[in-house]
C-alpha positions in Angstrom: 0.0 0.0 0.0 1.4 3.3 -1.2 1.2 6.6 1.4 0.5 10.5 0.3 4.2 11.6 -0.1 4.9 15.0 2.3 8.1 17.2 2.7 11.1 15.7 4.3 12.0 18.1 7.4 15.8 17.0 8.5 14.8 18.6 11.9 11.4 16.5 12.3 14.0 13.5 11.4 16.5 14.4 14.0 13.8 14.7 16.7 13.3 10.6 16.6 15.4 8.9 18.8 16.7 6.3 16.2 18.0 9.5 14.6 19.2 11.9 17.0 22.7 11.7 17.3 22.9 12.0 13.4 25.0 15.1 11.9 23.2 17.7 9.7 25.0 16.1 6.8 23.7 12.7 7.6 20.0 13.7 7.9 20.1 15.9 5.2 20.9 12.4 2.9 18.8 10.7 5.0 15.6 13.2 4.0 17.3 12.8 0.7 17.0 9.2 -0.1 14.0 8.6 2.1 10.5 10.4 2.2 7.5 11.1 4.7 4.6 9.8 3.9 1.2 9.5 5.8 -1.0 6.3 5.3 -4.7 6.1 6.5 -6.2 3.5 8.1 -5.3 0.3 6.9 -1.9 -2.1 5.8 1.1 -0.9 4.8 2.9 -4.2 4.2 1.9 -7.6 4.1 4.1 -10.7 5.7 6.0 -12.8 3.3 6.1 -10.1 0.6 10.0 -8.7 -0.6 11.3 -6.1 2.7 12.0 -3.0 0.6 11.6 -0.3 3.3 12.2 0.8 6.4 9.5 2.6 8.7 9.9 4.8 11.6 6.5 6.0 12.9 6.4 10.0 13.1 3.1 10.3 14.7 0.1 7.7 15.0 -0.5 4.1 15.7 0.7 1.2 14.8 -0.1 -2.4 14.5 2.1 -5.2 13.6 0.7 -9.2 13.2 1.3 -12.5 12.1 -0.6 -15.0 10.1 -1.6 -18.4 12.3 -3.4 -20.4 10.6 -6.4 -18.8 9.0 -6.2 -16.2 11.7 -4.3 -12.9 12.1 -3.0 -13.0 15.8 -1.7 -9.2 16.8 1.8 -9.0 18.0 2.2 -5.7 19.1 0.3 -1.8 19.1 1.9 0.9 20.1 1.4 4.8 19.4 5.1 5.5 20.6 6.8 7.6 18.7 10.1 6.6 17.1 9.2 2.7 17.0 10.4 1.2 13.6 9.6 -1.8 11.5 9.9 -3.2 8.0 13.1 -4.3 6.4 15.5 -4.5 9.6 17.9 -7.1 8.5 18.0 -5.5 5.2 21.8 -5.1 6.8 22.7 -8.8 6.5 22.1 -8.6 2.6 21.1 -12.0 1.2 22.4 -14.3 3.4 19.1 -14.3 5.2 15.6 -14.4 3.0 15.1 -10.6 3.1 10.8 -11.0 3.4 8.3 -9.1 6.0 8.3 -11.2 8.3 4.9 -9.6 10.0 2.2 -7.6 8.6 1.8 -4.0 9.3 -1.4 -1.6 9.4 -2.3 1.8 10.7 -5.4 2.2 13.2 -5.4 6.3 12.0 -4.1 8.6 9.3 -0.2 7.5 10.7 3.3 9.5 9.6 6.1 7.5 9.0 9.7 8.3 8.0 10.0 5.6 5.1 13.8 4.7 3.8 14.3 2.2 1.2 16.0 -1.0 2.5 19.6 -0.5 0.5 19.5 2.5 2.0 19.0 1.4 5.6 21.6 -1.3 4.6 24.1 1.3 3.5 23.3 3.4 6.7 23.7 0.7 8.9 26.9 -0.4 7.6 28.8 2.8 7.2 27.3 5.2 9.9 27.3 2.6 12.6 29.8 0.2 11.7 30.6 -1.6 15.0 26.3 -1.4 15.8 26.1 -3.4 12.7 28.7 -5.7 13.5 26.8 -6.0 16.9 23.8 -6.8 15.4 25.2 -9.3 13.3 26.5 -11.3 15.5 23.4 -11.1 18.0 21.4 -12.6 14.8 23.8 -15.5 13.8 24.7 -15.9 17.2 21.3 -16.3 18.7 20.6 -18.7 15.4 23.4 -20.7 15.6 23.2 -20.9 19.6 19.2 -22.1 18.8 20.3 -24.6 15.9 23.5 -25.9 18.2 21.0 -26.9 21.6 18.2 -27.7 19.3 20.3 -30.4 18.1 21.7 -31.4 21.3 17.7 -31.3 22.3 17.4 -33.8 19.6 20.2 -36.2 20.5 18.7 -36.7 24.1 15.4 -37.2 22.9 17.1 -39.8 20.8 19.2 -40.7 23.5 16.3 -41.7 25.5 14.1 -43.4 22.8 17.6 -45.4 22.4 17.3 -46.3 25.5 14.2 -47.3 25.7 14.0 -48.7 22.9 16.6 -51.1 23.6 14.8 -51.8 26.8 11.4 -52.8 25.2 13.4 -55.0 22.3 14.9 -57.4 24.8 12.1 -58.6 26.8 11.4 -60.2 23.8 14.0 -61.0 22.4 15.0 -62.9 25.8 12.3 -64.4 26.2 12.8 -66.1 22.6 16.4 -66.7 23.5 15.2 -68.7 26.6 11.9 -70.3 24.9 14.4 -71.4 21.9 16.7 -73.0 24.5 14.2 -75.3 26.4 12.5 -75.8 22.9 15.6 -77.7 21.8 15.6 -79.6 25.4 12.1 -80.1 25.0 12.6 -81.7 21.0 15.8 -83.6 22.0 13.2 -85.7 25.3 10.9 -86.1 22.4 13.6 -88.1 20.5 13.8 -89.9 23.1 10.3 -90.8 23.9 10.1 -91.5 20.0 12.8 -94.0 20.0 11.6 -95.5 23.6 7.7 -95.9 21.9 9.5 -97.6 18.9 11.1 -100.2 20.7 7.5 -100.7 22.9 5.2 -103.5 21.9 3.0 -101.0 19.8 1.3 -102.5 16.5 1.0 -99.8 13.8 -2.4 -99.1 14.2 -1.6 -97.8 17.5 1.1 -96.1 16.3 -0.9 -94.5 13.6 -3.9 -93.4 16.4 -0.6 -91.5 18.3 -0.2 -89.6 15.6 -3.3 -88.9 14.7 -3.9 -87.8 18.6 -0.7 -85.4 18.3 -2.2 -83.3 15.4 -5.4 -83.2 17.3 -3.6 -82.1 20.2 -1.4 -79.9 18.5 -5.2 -77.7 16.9 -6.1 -77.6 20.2 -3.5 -75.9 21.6 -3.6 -72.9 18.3 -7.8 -72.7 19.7 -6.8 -72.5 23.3 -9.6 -70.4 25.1 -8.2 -67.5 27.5 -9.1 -68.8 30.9 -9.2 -66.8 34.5 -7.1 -67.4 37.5 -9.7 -69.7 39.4 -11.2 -71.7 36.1 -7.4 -72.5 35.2 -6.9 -73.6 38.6 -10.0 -75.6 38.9 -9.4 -77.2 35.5 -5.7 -78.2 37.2 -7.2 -80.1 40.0 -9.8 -81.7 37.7 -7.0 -82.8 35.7 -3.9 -83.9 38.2 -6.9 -86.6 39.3 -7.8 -87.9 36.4 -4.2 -88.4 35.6 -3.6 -89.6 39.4 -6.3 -91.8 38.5 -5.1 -93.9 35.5 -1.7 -93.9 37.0 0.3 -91.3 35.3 2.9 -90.2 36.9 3.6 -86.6 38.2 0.3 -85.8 36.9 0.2 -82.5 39.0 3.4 -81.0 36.7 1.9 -82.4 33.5 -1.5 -80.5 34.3 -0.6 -77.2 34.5 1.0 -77.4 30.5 -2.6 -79.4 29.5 -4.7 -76.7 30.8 -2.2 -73.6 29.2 -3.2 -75.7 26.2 -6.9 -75.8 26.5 -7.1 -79.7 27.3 -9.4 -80.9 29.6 -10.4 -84.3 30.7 -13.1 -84.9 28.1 -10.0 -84.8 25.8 -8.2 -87.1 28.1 -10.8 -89.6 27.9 -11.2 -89.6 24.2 -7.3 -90.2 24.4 -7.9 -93.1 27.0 -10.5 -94.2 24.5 -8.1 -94.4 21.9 -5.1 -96.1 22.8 -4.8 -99.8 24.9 -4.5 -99.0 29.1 -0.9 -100.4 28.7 0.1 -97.7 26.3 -1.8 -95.0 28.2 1.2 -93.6 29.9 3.5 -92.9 27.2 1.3 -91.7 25.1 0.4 -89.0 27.4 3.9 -88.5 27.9 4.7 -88.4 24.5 1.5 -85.7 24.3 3.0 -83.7 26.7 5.7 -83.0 25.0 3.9 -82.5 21.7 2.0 -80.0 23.6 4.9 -78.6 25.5 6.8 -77.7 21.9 3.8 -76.3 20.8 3.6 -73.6 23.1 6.7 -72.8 23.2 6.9 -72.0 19.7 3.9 -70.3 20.1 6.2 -68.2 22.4 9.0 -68.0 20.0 6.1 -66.6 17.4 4.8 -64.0 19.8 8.4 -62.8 20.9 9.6 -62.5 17.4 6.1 -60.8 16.3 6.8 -58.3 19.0 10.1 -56.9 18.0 8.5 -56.7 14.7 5.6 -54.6 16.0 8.7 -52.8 17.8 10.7 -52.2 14.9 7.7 -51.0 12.6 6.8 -48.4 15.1 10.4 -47.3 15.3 10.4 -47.1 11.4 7.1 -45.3 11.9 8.6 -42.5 14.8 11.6 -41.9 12.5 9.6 -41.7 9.1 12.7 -43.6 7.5 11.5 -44.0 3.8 8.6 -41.9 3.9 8.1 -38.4 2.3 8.8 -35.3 4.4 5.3 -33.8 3.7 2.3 -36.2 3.6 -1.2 -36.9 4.7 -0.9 -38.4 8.1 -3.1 -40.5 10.4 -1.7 -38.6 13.9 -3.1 -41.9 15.7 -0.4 -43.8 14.1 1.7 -41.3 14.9 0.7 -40.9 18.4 1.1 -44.8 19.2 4.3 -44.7 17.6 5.8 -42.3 19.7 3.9 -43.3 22.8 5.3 -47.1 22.5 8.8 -45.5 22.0 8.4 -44.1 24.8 6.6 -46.7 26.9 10.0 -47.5 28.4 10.6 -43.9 29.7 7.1 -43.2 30.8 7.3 -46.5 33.2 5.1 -48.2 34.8 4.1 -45.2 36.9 2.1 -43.5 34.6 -1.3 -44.8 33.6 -1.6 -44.1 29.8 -5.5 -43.3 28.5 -6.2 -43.0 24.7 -9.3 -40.8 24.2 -9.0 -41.0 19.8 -11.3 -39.8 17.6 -11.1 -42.6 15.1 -13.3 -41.0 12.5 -10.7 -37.8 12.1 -9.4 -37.6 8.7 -5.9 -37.1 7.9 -4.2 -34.3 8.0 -1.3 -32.8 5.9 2.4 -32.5 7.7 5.5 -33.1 8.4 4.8 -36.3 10.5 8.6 -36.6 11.8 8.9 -33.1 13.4 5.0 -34.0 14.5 6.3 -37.1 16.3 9.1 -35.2 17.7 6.2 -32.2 19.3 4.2 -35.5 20.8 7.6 -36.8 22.1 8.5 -33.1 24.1 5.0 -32.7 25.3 4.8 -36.5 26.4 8.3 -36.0 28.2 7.4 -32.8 30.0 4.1 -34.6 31.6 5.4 -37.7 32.5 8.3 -35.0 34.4 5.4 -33.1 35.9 3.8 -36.3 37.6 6.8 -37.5 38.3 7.4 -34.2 40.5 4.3 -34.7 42.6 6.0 -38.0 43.9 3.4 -40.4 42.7 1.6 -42.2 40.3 -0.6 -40.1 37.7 -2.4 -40.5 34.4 -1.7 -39.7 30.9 -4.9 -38.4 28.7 -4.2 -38.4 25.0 -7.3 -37.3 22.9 -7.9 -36.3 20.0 -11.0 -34.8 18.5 -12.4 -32.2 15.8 -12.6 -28.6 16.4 -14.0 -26.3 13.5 -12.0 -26.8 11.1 -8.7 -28.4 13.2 -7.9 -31.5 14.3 -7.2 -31.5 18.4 -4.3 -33.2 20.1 -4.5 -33.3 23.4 -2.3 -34.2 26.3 -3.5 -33.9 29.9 -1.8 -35.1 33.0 -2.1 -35.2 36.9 1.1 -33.4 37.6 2.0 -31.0 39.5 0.6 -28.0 37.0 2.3 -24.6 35.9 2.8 -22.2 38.6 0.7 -19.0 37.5 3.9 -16.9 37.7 5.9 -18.7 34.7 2.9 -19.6 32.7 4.1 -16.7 30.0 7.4 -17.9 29.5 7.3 -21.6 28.8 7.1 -21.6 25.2 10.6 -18.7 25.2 13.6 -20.4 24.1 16.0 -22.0 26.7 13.4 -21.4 29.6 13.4 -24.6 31.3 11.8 -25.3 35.0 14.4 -29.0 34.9 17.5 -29.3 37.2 20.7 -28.3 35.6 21.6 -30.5 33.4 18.0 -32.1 32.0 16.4 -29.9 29.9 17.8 -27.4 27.4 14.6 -25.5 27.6 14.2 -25.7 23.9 11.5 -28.5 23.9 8.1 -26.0 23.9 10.2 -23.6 21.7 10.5 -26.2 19.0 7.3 -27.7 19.4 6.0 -24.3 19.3 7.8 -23.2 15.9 6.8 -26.9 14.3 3.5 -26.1 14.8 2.7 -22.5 14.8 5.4 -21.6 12.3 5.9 -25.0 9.5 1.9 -26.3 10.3 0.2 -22.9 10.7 -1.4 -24.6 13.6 -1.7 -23.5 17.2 0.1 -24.6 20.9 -1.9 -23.4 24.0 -2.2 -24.9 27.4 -4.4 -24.8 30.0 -2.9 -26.2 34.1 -4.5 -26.3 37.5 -2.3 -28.5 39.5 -3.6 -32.6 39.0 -4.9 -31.1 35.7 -3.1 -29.6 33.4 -3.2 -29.9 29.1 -1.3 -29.1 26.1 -3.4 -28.6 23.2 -1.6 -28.8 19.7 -4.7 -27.8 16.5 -3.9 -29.0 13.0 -5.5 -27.3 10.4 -7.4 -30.3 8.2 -6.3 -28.5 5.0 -2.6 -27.3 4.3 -3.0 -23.5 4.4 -0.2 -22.5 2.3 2.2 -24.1 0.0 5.2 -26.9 1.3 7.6 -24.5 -0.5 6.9 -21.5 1.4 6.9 -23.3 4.5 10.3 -24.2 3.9 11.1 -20.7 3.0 9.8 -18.8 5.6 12.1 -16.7 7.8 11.8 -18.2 11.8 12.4 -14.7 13.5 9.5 -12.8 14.9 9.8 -8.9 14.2 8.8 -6.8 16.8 8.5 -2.9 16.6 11.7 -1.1 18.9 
């Protein structure tokens, strides 16, 4: 938006404190190369477009904002005069995207010194040299400083999904290792038996109505029916004497594996029924073991499928082989990272899943996604932790307008009311020295606000406090300009 151009007074200039130090000779050139001009109500740049000027408000007010979302959320309003906005890295020259990075409108007809931004630049670099320099290094400095502890931010997070991680794969895995080892004791007693029945005065029919018994045997243990505590244990005692019965030895260890198997003593008679009393015996022994192999391959299936399941949803949390910007299911994101996790959330903390299962997907960057749910999962499980107890972990997920919800809520100790306005600034951290950078909200705050045009709010009462991440359901703006768009907030001085 173009101003009504008015005379350049080098003693109006002087009078603003960004100016007043300035020689005759250097506000003359300023007045020279800039111009006054007065803009009524309304913008006078728009965010993202190219910075070419400078503004310094004469008289007026002044509104600066961003766009979140579909929303324009104010930033700052101020009548002061003197306060400045526009192109004010127009110093740094093309090293950093040289873009508004706010909007700017007038509330009333508003004065403002205006100086194109190669001007400025010049200005800046030869009238206050070591300023410049100062600057400078306060901008790289600050973004290197964020980049450098963000990425150590990362490490531990990755660091303690390692960990745990390695944690959940070897319950499984040892329990293969182990079932595998008495699997092969198990087979080689089998042999055994085999060799011992072979020798025995068995005709072949017999033989043949063994074998036929084992693959029954072995269907009914793949159908075994989930049994309680006192059912399996009545079905133990029902068993261990009707094997007492017949004269079968240690019948009270054999019971147990009959009843994990779903064998009762309706099978036992049809066995009994089958094969001569003389035989009776061995081939229950021989059954045992059958059913004894059985389950523990069953085991060996379960362990295995397990650290599968673990391995997908590690391939899942990391994205590995998946585009960076995609239509995502959050719920499988949200179990990814909440089963990487599982190991560092303990058994402590009770974890509720309130989902939404009719949500559509949503466009994003699922990795940095996962890595918002992983900082806002690891701050809850610190804040019950704190209250020196046990607590509960609410993750829900629901519609709202035209966003998709994520919600965490947990029993913790809450946000004190005093530092509620500085969690989300960069290396604020409320963790001991040593365990948290204080960069975790701060990323998960540009991730969403910033790359997803979504918004990060919280609400805490102590026992009850929530993190609330909203995804808009359509992408807003272009993958491109995301990628493009300059991370530092402008604010007038």
């Amino acid at each position: 938006m173009s101003g009504h151009p008015l005379p350049c007074d080098p003693q109006e200039i002087g009078s603003l404190f960004l100016f007043e130090k300035l020689t005759q000779e250097q506000l003359g050139r300023l007045c020279a190369e800039g111009r006054v001009e007065r803009f009524d109500p309304g913008p006078v740049y728009t965010e993202g477009d190219e910075a070419t000027c400078f503004y310094v408000m004469i008289e007026g007010t002044v509104v600066l904002y961003r766009k979140v979302g579909g929303d324009d959320v104010e930033v700052s309003r101020t009548s002061q005069r003197g306060v400045y906005a526009g192109a004010m890295q127009a110093y740094l020259g093309d090293r950093v995207p040289q873009k508004y990075t706010n909007s700017m409108r007038v509330t009333e007809p508003t004065r403002f010194f205006v100086l194109p931004a190669e001007s400025f630049a010049y200005v800046m670099r030869e009238w206050f040299p070591m300023a410049a320099h100062l600057l400078e290094g306060l901008f790289f400095g600050s973004r290197n400083t964020q980049r450098a502890i963000g990425h150590r931010e990362r490490l531990l997070a990755l660091g303690s999904l390692s960990a745990g991680l390695t944690h959940e794969l070897n319950n499984p895995a040892a329990a293969a290792v182990r079932a595998t080892a008495t699997l092969r004791e198990r087979v080689g007693k089998m042999r055994h038996k085999l060799a011992v029945i072979a020798q025995g005065p068995y005709s072949r029919e017999a033989l043949a109505e063994l074998i036929e018994i084992q693959e029954r045997t072995a269907e009914r243990v793949a159908k075994a029916p989930a049994l309680s505590p006192l059912e399996a244990s009545d079905r133990e005692d029902e068993l261990s004497d009707w094997l007492e019965d017949h004269g079968i030895a240690e019948g009270w260890r054999i019971a147990p594996v009959f009843v994990q198997a779903g064998l009762d003593t309706d099978w036992l008679e049809q066995v009994a029924a089958t094969v001569p009393e003389d035989i009776l015996p061995g081939a229950v022994g021989w059954l045992n073991y059958t059913v004894e192999t059985e389950l523990l391959m069953d085991e060996i299936a379960d362990s295995t499928t397990r650290i599968s399941h673990l391995v997908d949803a590690a391939k899942q949390y990391a994205q590995l082989d998946r585009a960076p910007h995609r239509d995502v299911d959050v719920h499988e994101l949200l179990d990814s990272t909440l089963l990487m996790l599982s190991g560092k959330i303990g058994p402590g903390v009770r974890v509720v899943k309130e989902y939404d299962r009719s949500l559509p997907a949503v466009p994003a960057y699922p990795a940095e996604l996962n890595q918002v749910w992983t900082n806002l999962i690891d701050n809850a499980v610190a804040a019950i932790r704190a209250t020196g107890g046990d607590g509960t972990l609410t993750v829900r997920t629901a519609k709202e307008g035209d966003r998709l919800l994520v919600e965490f809520r947990d029993t913790g100790t809450g946000i004190p009311p005093e530092i509620r306005s500085r969690v989300f600034d960069p290396f604020f951290t409320t963790k001991p020295v040593g365990e948290g950078t204080g960069l975790g909200l701060d990323i998960s705050w540009r991730i969403v606000v910033n790359k997803h045009r979504g918004a990060l709010q919280f609400e805490s009462a102590p026992g009850d406090t929530r993190f609330q991440v909203l995804l808009p359901l359509t992408a807003p703006q272009t993958e491109a300009e995301n990628e493009n768009e300059n991370e530092n907030s402008e604010e007038p001085a």
